[in-house]
N, C-alpha and C positions, 0 to 999 in steps of 0.2 A: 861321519856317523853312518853306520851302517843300517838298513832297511829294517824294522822289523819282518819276521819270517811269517808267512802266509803265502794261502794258494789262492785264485782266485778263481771262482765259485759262481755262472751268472753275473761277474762284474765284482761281487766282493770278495774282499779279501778275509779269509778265512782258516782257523790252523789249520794242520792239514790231518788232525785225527778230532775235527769235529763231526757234527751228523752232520753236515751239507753236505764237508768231502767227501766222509765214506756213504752216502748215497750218490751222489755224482762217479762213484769209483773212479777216484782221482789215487792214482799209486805213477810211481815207477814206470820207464816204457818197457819195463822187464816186467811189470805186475808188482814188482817189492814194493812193500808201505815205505811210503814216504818218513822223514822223519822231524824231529818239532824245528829244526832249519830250513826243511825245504821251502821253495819260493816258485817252484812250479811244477805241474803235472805232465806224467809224458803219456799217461793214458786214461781215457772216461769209457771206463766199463758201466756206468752203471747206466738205469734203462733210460735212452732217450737222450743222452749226454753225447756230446762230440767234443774232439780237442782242439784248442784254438786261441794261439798265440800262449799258449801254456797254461791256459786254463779252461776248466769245462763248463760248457754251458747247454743248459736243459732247449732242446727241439720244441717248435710250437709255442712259446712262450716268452716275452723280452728280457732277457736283451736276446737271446740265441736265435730266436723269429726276425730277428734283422741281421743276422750272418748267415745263417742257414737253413732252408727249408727240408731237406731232407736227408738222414742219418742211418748208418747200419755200420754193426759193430766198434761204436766211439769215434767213428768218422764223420766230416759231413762227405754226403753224393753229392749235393745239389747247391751249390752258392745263392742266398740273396741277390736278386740285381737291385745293385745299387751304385750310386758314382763315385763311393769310394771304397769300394771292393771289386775284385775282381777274380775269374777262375783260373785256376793253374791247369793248364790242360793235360801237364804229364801223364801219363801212365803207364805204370803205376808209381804214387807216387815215393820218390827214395826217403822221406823223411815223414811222420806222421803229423796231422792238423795241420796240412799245409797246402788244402786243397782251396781254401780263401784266402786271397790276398790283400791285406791293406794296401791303396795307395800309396800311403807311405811309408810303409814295411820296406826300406831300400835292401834288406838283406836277400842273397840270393836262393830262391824258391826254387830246385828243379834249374837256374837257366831264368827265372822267371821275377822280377822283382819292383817294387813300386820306385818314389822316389820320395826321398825325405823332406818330410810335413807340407807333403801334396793335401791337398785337401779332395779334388776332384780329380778323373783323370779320365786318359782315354787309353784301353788296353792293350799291349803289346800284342801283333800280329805273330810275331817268333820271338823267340827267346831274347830277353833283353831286359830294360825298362820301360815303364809305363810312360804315356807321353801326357804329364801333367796340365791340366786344365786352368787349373786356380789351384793357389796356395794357402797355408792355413793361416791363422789369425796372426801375425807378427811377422810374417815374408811374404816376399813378392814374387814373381815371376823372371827370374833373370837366364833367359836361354833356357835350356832342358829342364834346370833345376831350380829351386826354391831356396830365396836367399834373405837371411834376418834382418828386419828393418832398425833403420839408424836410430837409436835411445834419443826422446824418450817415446817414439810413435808406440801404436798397438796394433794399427794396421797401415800398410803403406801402400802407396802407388809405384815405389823405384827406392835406389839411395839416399841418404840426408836426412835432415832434419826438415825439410820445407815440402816432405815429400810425403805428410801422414796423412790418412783419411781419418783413422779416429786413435783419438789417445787412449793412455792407462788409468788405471783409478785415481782421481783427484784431478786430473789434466781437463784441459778443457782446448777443444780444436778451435783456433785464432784462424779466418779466412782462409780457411777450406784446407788448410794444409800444415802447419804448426801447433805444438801443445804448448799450451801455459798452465800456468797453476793455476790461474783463477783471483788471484790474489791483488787489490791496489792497481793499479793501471793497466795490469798485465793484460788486460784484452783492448787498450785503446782508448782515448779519448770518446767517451759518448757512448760507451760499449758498457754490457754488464756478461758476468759467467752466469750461462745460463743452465742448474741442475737439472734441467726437465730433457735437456738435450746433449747435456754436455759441449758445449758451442758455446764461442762468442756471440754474441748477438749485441743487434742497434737498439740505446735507449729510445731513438724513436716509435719503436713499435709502440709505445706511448706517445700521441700526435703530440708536439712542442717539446717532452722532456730532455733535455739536454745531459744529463747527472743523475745515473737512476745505482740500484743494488738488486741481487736477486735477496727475493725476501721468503725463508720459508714457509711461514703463516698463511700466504696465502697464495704461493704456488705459484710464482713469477714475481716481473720487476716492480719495486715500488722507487717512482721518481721523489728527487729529490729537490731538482733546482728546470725550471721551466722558461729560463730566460727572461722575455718579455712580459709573460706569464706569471702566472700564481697557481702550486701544487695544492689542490684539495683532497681530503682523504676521503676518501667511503666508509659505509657504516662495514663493510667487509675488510676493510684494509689497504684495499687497491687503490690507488692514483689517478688523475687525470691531471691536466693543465687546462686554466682558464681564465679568464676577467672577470674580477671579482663583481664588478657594476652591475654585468648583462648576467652572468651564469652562476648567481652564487641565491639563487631563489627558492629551493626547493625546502621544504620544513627538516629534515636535517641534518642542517647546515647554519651557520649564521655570518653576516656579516660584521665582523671588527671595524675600529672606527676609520673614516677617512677611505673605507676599502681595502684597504691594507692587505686584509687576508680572509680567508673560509675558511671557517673553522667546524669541525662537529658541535652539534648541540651537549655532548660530553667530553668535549676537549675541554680542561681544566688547567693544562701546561701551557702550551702555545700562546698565549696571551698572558702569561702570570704578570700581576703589577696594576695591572688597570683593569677595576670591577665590570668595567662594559663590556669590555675583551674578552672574558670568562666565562666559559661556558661550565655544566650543572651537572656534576657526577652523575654517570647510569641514567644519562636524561635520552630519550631518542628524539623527539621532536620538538620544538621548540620558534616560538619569536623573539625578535629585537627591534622594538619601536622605531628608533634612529640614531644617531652617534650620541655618548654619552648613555644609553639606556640601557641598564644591567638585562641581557636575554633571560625570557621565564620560559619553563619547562610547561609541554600542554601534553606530555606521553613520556614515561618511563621505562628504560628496557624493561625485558621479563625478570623478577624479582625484586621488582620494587615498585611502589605509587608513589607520586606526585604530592607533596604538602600542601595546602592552603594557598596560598601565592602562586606556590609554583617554582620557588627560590628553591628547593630540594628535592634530592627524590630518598625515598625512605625504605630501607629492604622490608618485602614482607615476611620472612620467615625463612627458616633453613630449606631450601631446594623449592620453596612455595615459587610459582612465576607471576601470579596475579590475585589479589586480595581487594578486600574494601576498607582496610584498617592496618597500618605499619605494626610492621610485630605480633600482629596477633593469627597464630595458625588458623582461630577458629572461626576466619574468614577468606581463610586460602579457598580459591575457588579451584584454582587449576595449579599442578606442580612444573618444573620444568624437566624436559622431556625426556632423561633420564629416570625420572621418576613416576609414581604415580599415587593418585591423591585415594587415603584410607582414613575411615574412616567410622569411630566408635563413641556414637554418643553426641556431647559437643566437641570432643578432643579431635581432631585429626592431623595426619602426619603425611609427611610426603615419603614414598618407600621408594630403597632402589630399583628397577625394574626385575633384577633378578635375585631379589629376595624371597627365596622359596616360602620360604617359612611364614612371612604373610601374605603370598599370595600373587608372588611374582612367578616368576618361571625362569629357568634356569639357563644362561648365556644372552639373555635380552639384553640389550641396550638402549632401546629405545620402545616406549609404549603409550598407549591413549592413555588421559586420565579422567577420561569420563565413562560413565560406563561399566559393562563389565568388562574387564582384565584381557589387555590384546597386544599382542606385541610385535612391533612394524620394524622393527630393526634387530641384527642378533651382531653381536662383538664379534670382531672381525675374525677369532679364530674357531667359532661357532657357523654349520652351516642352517639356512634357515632352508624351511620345508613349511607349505601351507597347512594350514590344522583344518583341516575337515572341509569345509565349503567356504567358510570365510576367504574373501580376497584381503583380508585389512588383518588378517593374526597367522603369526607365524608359533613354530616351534625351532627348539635351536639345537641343534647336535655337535657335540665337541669333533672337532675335526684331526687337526695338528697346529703345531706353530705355540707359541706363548699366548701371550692377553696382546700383547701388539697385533696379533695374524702374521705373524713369522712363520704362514704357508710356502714350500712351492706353487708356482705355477703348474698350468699344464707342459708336461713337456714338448718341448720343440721336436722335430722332426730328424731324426738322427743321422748323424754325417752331416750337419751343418754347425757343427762345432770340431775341435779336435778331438781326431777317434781315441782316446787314453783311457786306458780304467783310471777313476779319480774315487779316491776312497776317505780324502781326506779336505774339504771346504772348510774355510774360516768360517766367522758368523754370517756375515753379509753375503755369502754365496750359497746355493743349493746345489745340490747333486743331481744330475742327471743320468738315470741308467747308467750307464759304463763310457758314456762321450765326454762327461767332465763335469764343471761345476756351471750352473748358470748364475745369472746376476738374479738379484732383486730389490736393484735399485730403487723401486718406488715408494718399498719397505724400508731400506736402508738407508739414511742419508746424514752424510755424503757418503759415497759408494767407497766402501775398504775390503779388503782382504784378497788372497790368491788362493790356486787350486795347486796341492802337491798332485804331480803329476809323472808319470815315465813314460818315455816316449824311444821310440827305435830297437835298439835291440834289447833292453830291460824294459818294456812295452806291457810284459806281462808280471814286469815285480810289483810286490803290494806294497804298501804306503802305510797304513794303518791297517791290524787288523783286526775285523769284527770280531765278538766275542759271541 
C-alpha cells in the first residue's frame, strides 16, 4: 500500500496546495507547484522557512527552533547544537536543505553522513560517518554501527533474547534482561507483572506474601496466599499478611471464629454459611463479641446509616453520604463528594457538581457541600485555575483529551526519542512534535498501539495527511 501524498509542514503532513504549503513556499527545487502526489519539497521560499529533510519548517518556532537557528533565502546558515544533529561543513553546499545532518541520516551529505538509527553521535572530523554514541530505541551498539535487537526486546544491551533492558507493549522485563507476557507464571514462582513498571517483580514487597496479582484498583499487588500467615484486606483494597490473634484488632476488621480469618466489617463473601463469620453490607466499623457472635455495625460508609441494632446499614438516599433517617432526602445532611447538597424548602437533592444549571460549575468533579458552592477538584481533562482569593475553589477550563484526560504530557526534550516525523499514533500514544509518538501509559492500561513511522531515506514521506 502506497503512502498517502503530503508534504511536510513544521512536522505535518500536509497537501501540498494547502495554506500551510503555499505559506511555507513549499514548490519544486525549480520553483514549479508541486502536485496533489507530491511527497516532498525541494524549496521554502516562504518568509522564515528553510528546507529540511524535504520539508519546510518555520525559524524561531518548534519544531524548526530545534534544527535551526538561523535562515536566509529557504536555507538554514546556522545548525541547532544538539546530539543528534550535526553541520555539514561543505561549501557551498551541492544539494539544498542539507546543511543539518541527522545522526542517523546514513545517506551521503557532500561526503558527509550519519549512521542508521544513531540516536547520539560524535561528529566526523572529515568526510565520512559520524562516530555513533548510542543508538535508538530497538538497537545496540555493535562496532561503528547500530544493530536491531533480538524479538521480542524494545531495547537491548547486545544480541538475543537474554539481552533486553526493556520490552514492547504488553511485555513485561523478567530479571533484568528477558520479556514475558505477563501472563500465569510467566514471571516466576512468587513473582507478579508489575504495570507500574512494566517488570517482574517479588510478591514479597508485601512482607510474608508468597502468591500475589497485580491488581488495577489500586495500583499494585494484591496478595493472595501468606503462607503461615493470614491475607487481610484494607478498606483501600491493598494487602497485608498477619496473625489473626495478635493483628487482627483494629475496628475495621473482625475476627471469624477460631481466628480463622480477618475479615472487613463489609465483607459479606468470605465467610458465607456461618452468621458469626458474616460481616454487614456498606458497614465500616464494627464489633464481634466472641466466637459464635454475629458482628454489629457501630459506623456506615458514606451513603448509608446504621439500623437499630446495628444488624444493617440502610442507604440514605440517591448520592446523599450521611443522614439521620434511611431514605429520607430530607435529612441528607451532607452529599457524596461528587455532589453537592441543594436545597428548596424541605425538599432537597444532591446535584452533580457540574451541573450548571443549578448551580454547579462547569468540569467540577469534586465540591464542598456546605456552604456556598466551591469546587476543589476539576475532571481530569479540565484545567483548574483559583477563582479569586479562595485557596479551597477552583474554576475549570476545558483543556484537551476526552472525559478520561486523554491529555498529552509535557513534551520530553527532543532527540531523546527517534528523530521521525510521526503523523500518525494509535489511541494510547501521543504525538510529539516531529520526534514520534510518546506513551501514556498511566492513561492507558494496559499500554497498546504503535507509531507509523519513516525513517532513512523516506524520513521525510508523510504517513497521514492533515486536512
Amino acid at each position: 500500500v502506497n503512502d498517502p501524498a503530503g508534504v511536510s509542514i513544521d512536522s505535518l503532513c500536509r497537501p501540498s496546495s494547502s495554506p500551510q504549503a503555499i505559506a511555507a513556499g513549499c514548490t519544486g527545487s525549480d520553483g514549479a507547484a508541486l502536485t496533489d502526489s507530491s511527497t516532498a519539497c525541494g524549496m521554502c521560499s516562504g518568509s522564515g522557512f528553510f528546507l529540511f529533510m524535504g520539508g519546510c519548517y518555520k525559524a524561531g518556532q518548534e519544531p524548526g527552533s530545534s534544527i535551526c537557528t538561523a535562515v536566509s533565502n529557504g536555507e538554514c546558515t546556522t545548525c541547532a547544537t544538539a546530539n543528534w544533529l550535526f553541520t555539514n561543513p561543505t561549501n557551498p553546499l551541492t544539494n539544498p536543505g542539507t546543511k543539518c545532518i541527522l545522526c542517523s541520516d546514513a545517506t551521503s551529505r557532500d561526503g558527509y553522513q550519519g549512521v542508521a538509527n544513531c540516536n547520539t553521535y560524535q561528529a566526523p572530523n572529515s568526510a565520512g560517518a559520524a562516530t555513533c554514541n548510542t543508538c535508538q530505541d530497538g538497537y545496540y551498539k555493535d562496532g561503528d554501527a547500530c544493530a536491531p535487537c533480538t524479538s521480542p526486546c524494545a531495547t537491548c544491551s547486545g544480541t538475543g533474547q537474554n539481552a533486553c533492558t526493556s520490552c514492547p507493549e504488553g511485555k513485561y522485563l523478567k530479571d533484568g534482561n528477558t520479556c514475558v507476557d505477563g501472563t500465569s507464571n510467566s514471571c516466576g514462582a512468587s513473582n507478579y507483572a508489575d504495570k507500574r513498571t512494566w517488570t517482574c517483580k517479588a510478591c514479597s514487597e508485601i512482607a510474608d506474601c508468597t502468591t500475589c496479582t497485580y491488581n488495577d484498583i489500586i495500583g499494585g499487588p494484591k496478595c493472595s496466599d501468606c503462607g503461615n500467615k493470614v491475607v487481610r484486606t484494607e478498606l483501600d483494597g491493598s494487602t497485608t499478611c498477619i496473625t489473626v490473634a495478635s493483628d487482627c484488632t483494629d475496628e475495621n476488621h473482625f475476627k471469624t471464629d477460631g481466628n480463622a480469618a480477618c475479615l472487613l466489617c463489609s465483607d459479606i463473601t468470605t465467610g458465607a454459611g456461618t452468621a458469626s463469620n458474616v460481616g454487614i453490607a456498606n458497614c465500616k466499623t464494627c464489633q464481634k463479641a466472641n466466637d459464635g457472635a454475629n458482628p454489629t455495625c457501630s459506623a456506615c460508609q458514606d451513603g448509608y446509616i446504621k439500623n437499630n441494632d446495628g444488624s444493617a446499614c440502610e442507604s440514605c438516599g440517591n448520592n446523599c453520604a450521611t443522614c439521620t433517617t434511611a431514605s429520607d432526602m430530607s435529612t441528607c445532611n451532607k452529599c457524596l463528594p461528587e455532589y453537592f447538597l441543594k436545597s428548596e424548602g424541605s425538599n432537597k437533592e444532591c446535584v452533580p457538581c457540574d451541573n450548571v444549571e443549578k448551580g454547579g460549575r462547569e468540569g467540577c468533579s469534586v465540591c464542598l457541600n456546605t456552604g456556598a458552592f466551591k469546587c476543589t477538584k476539576c475532571k481530569p481533562n479540565y484545567r483548574r485555575q483559583q477563582n479569586g482569593d479562595a485557596s479551597d475553589d477552583y474554576t475549570c477550563t476545558r483543556t484537551c483529551g476526552d472525559s478520561k484526560g486523554h491529555c498529552p504530557p509535557p513534551p520530553s526534550h527532543i532527540g531523546q526519542s527517534s528523530l521521525y516525523i510521526t503523523t500518525n499514533c494509535k489511541p494510547s500514544r501521543r504525538r510529539h512534535s516531529w520526534t514520534g509518538c510518546w506513551g501514556t501509559r498511566a492513561l492507558d492500561t494496559p499500554r497498546t498501539g504503535r507509531c507509523s513511522t519513516g525513517g532513512g531515506l523516506s524520513w521525510h514521506r508523510c504517513r497521514q495527511v492533515v486536512d
